[in-house]
N, C-alpha and C positions, 0 to 999 in steps of 0.2 A: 507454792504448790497449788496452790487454788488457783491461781492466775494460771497457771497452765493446764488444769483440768476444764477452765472453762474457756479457755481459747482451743482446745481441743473439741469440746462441746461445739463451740461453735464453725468448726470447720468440719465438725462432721454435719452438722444441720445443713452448712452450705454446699457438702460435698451428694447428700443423702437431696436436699432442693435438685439443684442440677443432673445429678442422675434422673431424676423424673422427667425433667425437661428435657431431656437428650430423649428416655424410653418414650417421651410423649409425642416428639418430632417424627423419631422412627417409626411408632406407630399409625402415623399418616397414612390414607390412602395415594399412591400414586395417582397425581390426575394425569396424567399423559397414559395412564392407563385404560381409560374412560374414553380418550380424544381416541386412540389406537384403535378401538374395536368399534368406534362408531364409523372414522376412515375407512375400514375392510370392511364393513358393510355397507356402505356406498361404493366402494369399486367392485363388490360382488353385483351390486344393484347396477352398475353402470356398466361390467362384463353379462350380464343377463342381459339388458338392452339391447347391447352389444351384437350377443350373438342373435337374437330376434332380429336385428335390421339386418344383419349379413343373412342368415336365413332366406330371407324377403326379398333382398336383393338376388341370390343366388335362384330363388324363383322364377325370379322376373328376368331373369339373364336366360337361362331354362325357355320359358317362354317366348324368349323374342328369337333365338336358337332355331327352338321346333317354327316359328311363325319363317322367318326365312329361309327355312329348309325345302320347307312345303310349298312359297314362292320360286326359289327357285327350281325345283321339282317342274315347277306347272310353265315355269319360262322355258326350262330345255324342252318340256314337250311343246308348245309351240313352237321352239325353234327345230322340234325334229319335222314339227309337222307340216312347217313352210318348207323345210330341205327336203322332204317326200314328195309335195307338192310341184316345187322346182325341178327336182331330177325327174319325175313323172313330165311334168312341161319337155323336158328338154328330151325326154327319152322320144314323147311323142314328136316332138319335133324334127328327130333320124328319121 
């Protein structure tokens, strides 16, 4: 009877050990939890960027837009104002 009280002793000591081990594994911090929010705040950091160069770009497209607008503008009117010139030439020339 004693032999079995104390091999029962001891499987509970071993059973009562290893439940700690197992609640102390569990208890762990996730480290892929850590890696996770540091990744989303680098691709928020790099969708920020992001839209700042599109931004800039979308300016600079704006810009070159109005700049050839405004070129061409100033070439039809020279070309209207050689073909006034011409048809004037040519009127006086009847």
């Amino acid at each position: 009877m004693n032999m079995l009280v104390f091999l029962s002793l001891i499987f509970g000591i071993l059973n009562a050990i290893l439940l700690a081990v197992v609640l102390f594994i569990l208890k762990q911090p996730d480290p892929n939890r850590g890696r996770q929010l540091t990744e989303t705040q680098e691709l928020q950091e790099r969708i920020t960027e992001l839209t700042k160069h599109v931004v800039s770009f979308e300016k600079k497209i704006e810009g070159l837009i109005n700049e050839s607008r405004t070129e061409n503008l100033a070439k039809l009117e020279r070309v209207n104002q050689d073909m006034g010139r011409q048809l004037k030439t040519i009127h006086d020339n009847l």
